[in-house]
C-alpha positions as CSV (number, residue, x, y, z in Angstrom):
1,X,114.3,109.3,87.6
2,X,110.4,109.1,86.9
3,X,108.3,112.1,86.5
4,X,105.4,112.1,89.3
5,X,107.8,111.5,92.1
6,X,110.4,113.7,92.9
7,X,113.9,114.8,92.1
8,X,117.0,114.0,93.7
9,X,118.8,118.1,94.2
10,X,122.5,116.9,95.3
11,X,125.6,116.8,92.9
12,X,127.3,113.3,92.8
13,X,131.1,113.7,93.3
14,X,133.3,113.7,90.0
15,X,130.4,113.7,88.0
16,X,132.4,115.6,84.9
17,X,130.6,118.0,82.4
18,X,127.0,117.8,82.2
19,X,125.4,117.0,79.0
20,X,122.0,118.8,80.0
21,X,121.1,115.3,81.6
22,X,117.5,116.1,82.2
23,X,117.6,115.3,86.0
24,X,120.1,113.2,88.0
25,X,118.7,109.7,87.9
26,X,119.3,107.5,91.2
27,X,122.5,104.5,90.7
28,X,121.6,100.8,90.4
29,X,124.0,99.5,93.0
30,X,122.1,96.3,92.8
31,X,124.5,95.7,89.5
32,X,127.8,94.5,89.2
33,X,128.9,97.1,86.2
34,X,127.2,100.2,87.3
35,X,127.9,103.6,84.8
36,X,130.9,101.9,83.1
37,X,129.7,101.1,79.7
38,X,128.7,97.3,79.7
39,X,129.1,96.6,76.1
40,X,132.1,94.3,75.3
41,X,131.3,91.6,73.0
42,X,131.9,88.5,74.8
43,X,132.9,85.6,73.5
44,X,130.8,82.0,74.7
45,X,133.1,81.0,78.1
46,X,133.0,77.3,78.9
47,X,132.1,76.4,82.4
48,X,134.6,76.6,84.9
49,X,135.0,76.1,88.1
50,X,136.3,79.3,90.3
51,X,139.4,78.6,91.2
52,X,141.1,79.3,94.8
53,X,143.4,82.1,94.7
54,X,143.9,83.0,90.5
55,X,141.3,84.5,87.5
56,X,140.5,81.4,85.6
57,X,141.7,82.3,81.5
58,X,139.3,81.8,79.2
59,X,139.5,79.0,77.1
60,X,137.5,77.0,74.1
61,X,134.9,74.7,75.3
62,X,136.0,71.1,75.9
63,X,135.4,68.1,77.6
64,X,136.8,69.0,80.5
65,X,135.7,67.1,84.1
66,X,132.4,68.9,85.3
67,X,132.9,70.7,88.7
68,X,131.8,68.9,92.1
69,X,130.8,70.1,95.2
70,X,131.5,69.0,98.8
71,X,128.6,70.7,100.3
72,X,127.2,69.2,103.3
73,X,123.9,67.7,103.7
74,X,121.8,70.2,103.4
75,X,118.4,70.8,105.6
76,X,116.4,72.2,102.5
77,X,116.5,72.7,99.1
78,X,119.1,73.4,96.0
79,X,119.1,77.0,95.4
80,X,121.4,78.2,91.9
81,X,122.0,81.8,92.1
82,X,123.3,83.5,88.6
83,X,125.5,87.1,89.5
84,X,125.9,85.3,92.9
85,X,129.5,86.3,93.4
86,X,128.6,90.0,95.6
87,X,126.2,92.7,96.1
88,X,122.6,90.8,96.4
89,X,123.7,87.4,94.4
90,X,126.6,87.1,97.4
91,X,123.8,88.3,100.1
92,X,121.5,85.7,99.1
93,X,124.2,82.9,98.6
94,X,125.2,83.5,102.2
95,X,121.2,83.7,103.1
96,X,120.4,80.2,101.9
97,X,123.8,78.6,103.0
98,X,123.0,79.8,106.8
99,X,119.3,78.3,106.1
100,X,120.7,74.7,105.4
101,X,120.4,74.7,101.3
102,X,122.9,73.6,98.7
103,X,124.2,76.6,97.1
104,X,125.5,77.2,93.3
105,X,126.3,80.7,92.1
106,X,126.9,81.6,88.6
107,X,129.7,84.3,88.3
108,X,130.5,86.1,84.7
109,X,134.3,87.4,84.8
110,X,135.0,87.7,88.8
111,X,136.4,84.7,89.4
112,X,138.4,86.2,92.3
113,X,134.9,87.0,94.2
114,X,133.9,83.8,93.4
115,X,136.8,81.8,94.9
116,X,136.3,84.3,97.7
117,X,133.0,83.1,98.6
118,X,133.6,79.8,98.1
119,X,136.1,79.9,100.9
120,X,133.6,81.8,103.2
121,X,131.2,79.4,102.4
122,X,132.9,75.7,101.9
123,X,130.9,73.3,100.1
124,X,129.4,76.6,97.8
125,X,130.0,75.4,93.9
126,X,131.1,78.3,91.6
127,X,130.6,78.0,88.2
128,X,131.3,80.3,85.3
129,X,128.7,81.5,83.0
130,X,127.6,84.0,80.6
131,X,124.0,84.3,81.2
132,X,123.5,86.3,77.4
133,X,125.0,83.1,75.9
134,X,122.4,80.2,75.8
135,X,125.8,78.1,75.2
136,X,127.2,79.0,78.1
137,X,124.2,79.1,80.5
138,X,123.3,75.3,79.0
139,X,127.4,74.0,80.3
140,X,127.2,75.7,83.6
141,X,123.3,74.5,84.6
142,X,124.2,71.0,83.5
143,X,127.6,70.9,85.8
144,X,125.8,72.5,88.7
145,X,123.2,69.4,88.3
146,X,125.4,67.2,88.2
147,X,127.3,68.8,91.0
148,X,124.5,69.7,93.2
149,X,121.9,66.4,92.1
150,X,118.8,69.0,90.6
151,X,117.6,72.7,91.3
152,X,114.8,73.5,93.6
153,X,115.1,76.9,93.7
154,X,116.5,79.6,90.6
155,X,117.4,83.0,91.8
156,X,118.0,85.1,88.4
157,X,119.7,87.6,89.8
158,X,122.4,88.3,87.1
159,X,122.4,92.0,85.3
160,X,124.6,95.5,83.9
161,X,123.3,99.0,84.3
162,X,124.3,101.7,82.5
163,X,123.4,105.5,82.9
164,X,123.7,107.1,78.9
165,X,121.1,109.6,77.5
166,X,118.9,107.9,75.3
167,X,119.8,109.5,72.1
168,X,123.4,108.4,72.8
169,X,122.4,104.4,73.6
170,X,124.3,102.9,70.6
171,X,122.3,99.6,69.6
172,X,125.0,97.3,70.2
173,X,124.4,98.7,74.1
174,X,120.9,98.2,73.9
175,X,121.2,94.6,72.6
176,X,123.6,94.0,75.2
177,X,121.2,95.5,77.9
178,X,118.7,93.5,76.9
179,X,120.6,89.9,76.1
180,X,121.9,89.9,80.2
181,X,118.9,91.3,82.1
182,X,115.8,89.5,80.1
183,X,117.2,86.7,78.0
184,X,119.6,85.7,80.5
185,X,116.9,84.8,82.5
186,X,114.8,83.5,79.9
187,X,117.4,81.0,79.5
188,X,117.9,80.0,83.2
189,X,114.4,79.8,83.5
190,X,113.9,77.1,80.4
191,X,116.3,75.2,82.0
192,X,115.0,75.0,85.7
193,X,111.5,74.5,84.4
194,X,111.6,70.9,83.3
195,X,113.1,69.3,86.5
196,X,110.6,71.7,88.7
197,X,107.4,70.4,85.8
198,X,108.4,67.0,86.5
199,X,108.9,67.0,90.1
200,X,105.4,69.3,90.5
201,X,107.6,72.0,92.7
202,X,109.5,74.5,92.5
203,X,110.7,78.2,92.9
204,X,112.0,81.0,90.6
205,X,112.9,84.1,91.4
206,X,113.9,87.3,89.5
207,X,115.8,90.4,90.6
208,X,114.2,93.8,89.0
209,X,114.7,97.2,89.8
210,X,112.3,99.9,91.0
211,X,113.1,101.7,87.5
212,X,111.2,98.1,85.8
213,X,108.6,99.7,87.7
214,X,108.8,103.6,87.2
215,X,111.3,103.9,84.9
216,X,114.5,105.7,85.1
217,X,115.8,108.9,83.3
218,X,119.3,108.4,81.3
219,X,118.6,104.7,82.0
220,X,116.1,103.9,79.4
221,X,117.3,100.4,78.2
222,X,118.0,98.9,81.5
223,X,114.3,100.6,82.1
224,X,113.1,98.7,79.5
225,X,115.1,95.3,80.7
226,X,113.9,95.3,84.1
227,X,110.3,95.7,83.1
228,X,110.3,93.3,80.7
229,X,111.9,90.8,83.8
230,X,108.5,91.9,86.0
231,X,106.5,90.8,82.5
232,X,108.2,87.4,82.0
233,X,107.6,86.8,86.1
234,X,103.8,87.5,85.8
235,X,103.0,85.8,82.6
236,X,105.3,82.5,83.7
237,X,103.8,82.6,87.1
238,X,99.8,82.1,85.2
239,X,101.7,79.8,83.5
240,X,103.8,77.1,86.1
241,X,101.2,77.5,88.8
242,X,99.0,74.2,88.1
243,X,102.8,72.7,88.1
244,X,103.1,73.2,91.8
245,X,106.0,76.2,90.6
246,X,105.7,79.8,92.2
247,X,107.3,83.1,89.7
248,X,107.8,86.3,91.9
249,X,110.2,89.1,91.5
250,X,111.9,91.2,93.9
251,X,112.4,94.7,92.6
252,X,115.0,96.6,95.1
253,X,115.6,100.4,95.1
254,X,118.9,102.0,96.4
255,X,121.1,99.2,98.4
256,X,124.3,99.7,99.8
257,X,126.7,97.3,98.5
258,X,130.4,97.9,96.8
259,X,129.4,99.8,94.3
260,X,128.4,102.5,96.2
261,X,132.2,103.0,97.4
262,X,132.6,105.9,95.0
263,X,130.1,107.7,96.8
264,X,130.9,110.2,99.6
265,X,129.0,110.6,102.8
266,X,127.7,113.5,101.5
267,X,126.1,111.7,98.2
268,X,124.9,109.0,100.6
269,X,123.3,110.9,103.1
270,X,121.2,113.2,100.3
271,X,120.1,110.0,98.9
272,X,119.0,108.3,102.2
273,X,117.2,111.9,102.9
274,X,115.2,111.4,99.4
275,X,113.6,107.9,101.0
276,X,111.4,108.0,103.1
277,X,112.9,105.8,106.0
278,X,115.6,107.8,105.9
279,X,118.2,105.0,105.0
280,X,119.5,103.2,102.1
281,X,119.0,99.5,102.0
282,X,121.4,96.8,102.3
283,X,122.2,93.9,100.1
284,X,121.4,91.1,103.1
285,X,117.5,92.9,103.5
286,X,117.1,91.8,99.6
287,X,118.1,88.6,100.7
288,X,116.0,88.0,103.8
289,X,112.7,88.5,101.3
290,X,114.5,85.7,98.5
291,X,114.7,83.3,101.5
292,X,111.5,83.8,102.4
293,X,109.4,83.5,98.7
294,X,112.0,80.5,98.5
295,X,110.2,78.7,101.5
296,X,107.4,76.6,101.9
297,X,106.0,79.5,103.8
298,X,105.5,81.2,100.7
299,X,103.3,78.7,98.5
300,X,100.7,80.9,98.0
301,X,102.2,83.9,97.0
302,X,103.6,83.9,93.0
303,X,102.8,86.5,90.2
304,X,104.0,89.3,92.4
305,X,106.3,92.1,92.6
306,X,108.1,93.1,95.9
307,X,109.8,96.5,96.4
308,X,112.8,96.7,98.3
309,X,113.3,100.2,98.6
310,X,112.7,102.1,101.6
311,X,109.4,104.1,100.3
312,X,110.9,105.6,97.1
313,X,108.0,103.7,95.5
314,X,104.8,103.6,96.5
């Protein structure tokens, strides 16, 4: 929560004893790992393809074959979407697919959504990847170039939340915080760049929050993450404009996705009532908006910030 806005009043169900959490601080269901602490350390992952129907094991990085896609011809461009397996990263995979583009989503440990969605959408390469890792991010963007032929368009939608109090953020956590929201896409973004330089086009996209923009209460480092992501998109976008390449950032508020199935209707319905359209947002509205700064449509637009969130912030 930020202070010159307002305060949600409602009790979320099971919360457990209070800690005297300041004020109740609105969910990120944006993110795949909402208040479940996000720190494990991981270990580098090579790049795998998702399979079919089982988890993919981890295993050591080898020469194994690079994955290929059978996408069909597609109308418009090649679009690689990190966190692409649900909430917003499946949204938008489904968004661009419908629009005629060559799709590759990066997933982190669901290879079961992954495989999902690659049966939904046949042709759709999957590739595991742990954006923290510059390792792992440099094996997966390599296969899905060699998969896909180059990438047009980088959606760097890939992040963890976390609600803790502040004093109780252990650094570890705050590292962590900080390697997958910012310097995951710090790396993706070094390795679209020189393709989109050389070709003198190009489109990146980052996924925010409204608390980059206002900050959040008991959510301090993913605060600090997601407005460091709005920083990196307005510096690179000064920076890549003569290139032909347009930076913008979509910063979404509260969206309905799977994450949000904890919730009851009650908890719903006092959060819809706190924005001011009276509704919480969905995952395919987020989308709609990355299709759009993705198109040709959209070459004059780049530095900028969109929010996705019904009013909350103004």
């Amino acid at each position: 929560m930020y202070n010159d806005e307002f305060e949600l009043t409602f009790d979320l169900a099971d919360a457990g004893p209070k800690k005297e959490q300041r004020r109740p601080t609105l969910p990120e269901p944006e993110e795949a790992a909402a208040a479940a602490p996000p720190v494990q350390e991981t270990r580098e992952t090579p790049v795998s393809a998702a399979p079919e129907n089982t988890l993919a094991p981890e295993r050591e990085p080898g020469p194994a074959a690079e994955p290929r896609s059978t996408a069909p011809a597609a109308k418009g461009r090649t679009v690689l979407i990190s966190g692409g397996d649900r909430g917003i990263g499946a949204a938008a995979a489904r968004a661009f697919y419908a629009a005629g583009c060559r799709v590759a989503v990066f997933y982190h440990t669901n290879a079961e959504a992954a495989a999902a969605l690659q049966k939904e959408l046949p042709g759709v390469l999957a590739v595991q990847c742990d954006v923290a890792s510059r390792a792992s991010c440099e094996l997966a963007f390599r296969a899905a170039e060699q998969a896909l032929g180059r990438v047009d368009v980088l959606v760097s939608n890939a992040g963890i939340a976390q609600q803790k109090l502040f004093t109780d953020i252990t650094p570890e956590e705050w590292q962590r915080m900080l390697d997958v929201n910012l310097t995951g896409a710090f790396n993706l973004c070094q390795l679209a760049l020189p393709g989109m330089i050389r070709r003198k086009a190009g489109r990146i996209l980052t996924v925010s929050s409204m608390w980059g923009q206002t900050g959040g209460s008991c959510e301090v480092h993913y605060s600090a993450a997601k407005a460091g992501l709005i920083g990196l998109t307005k510096a690179l976008a000064k920076e890549e404009g003569p290139s032909g390449i347009t930076v913008n950032c979509v910063a979404p508020g509260v969206i309905d996705t799977d994450m949000m199935a904890s919730f009851t209707a009650e908890d719903k319905a006092a959060l819809a009532e706190e924005t001011p359209v009276g509704r919480l947002g969905t995952a395919e509205e987020v989308a709609k908006l990355l299709l759009y700064l993705a198109g040709e449509d959209a070459g004059y637009i780049t530095g900028q910030v969109f929010g996705v969130n019904g009013g909350l912030v103004i």
